[in-house]
C-alpha positions as CSV (number, residue, x, y, z in Angstrom):
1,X,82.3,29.3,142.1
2,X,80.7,26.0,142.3
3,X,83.9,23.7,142.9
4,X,84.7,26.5,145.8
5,X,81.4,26.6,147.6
6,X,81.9,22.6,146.9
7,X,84.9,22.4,148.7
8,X,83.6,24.5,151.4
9,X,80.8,22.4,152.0
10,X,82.9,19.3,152.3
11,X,85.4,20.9,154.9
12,X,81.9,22.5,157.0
13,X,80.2,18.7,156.9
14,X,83.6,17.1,158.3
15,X,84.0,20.0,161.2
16,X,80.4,19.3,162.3
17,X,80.8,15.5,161.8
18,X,79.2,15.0,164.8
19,X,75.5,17.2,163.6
20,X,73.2,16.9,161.2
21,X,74.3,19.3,158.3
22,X,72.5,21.0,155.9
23,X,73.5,23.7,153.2
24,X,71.3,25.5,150.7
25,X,72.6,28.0,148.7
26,X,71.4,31.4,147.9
27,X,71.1,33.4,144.9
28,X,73.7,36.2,146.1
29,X,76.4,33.4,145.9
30,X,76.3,32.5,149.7
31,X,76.0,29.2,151.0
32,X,73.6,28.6,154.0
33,X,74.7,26.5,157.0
34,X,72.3,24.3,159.1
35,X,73.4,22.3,162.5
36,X,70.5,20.2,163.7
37,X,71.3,18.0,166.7
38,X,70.4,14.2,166.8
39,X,66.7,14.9,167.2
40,X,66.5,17.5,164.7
41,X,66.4,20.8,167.0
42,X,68.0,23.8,164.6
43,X,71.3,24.5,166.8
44,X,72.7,27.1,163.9
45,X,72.1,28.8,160.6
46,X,74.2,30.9,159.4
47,X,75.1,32.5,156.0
48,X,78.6,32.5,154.5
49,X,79.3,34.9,151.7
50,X,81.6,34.4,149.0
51,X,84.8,35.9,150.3
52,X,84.7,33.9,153.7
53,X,83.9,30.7,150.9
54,X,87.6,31.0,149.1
55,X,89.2,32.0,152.2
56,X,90.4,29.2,154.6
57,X,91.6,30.7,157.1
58,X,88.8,32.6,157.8
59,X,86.5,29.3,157.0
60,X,88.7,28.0,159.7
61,X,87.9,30.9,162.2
62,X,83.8,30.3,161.4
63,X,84.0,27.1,162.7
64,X,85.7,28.2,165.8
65,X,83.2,30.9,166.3
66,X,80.3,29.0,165.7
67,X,82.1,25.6,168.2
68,X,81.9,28.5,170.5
69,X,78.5,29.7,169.6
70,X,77.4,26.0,170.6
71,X,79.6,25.5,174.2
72,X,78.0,29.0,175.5
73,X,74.6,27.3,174.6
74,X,74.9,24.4,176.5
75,X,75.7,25.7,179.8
76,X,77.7,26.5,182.0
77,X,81.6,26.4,180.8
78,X,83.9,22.9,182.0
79,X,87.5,23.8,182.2
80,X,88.3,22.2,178.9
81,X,85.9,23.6,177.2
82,X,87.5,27.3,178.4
83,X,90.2,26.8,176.3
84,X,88.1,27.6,173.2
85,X,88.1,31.5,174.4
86,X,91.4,32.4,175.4
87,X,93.3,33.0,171.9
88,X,91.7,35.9,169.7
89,X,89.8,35.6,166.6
90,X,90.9,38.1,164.0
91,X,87.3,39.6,162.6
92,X,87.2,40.4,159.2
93,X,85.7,43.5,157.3
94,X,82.8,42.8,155.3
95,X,82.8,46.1,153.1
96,X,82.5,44.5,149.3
97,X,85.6,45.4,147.2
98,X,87.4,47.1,149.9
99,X,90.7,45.6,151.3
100,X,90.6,44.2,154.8
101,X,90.9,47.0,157.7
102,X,93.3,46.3,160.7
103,X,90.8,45.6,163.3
104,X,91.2,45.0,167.6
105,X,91.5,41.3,168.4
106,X,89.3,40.4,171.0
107,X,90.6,38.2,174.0
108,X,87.0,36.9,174.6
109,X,88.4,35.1,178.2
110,X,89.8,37.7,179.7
111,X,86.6,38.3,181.8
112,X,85.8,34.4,182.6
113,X,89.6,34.1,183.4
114,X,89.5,37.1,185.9
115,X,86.3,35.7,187.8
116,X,88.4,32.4,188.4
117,X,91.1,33.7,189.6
118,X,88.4,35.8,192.2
């Protein structure tokens, strides 16, 4: 498990090359994320359980949710940035030992695209 959180921790540093990041694991087996911006102000923590740690796609969707997480903190959207919403994100079941349920994707754009087109 320690080569895979390992691995993890390498792909989460290079997708937030551009923050401070910290990790710090915990005793359940999940690995704690930590974004700090350049003066140190805690953007994101966030825990990642063992499942979402062997799993890259789903790594892969984390880091899109939490880019996201970040762009609706800072303001107000720019039209690039709107881009980031308008595929969906499929949302994983969190039930230990239970296989993944088929679950609604979520178009989170749908409303910001309908108030531009207003």
């Amino acid at each position: 498990m320690q080569v895979i959180q390992s691995i993890a921790a390498k792909y989460l540093a290079e997708a937030f090359f551009d923050f401070k990041v910290r990790f710090q694991q915990r005793p359940d087996g999940a690995l704690v994320l930590e974004l700090r911006d350049q003066q140190g102000k805690r953007l994101v923590r966030r825990a990642i359980g063992r499942e979402e740690l062997c799993n890259g796609a789903v790594l892969l969707t984390l880091v899109e949710r939490i880019r996201r997480d970040l762009i609706l903190e800072a303001g107000p959207l720019r039209e690039d940035q709107a881009l980031q919403f308008k595929h969906g994100s499929e949302l994983p079941s969190f039930i230990p030992n239970q296989p993944r349920r088929e679950r609604k994707v979520v178009m989170a754009g749908a409303r910001l695209q309908a108030r531009g087109r207003a």
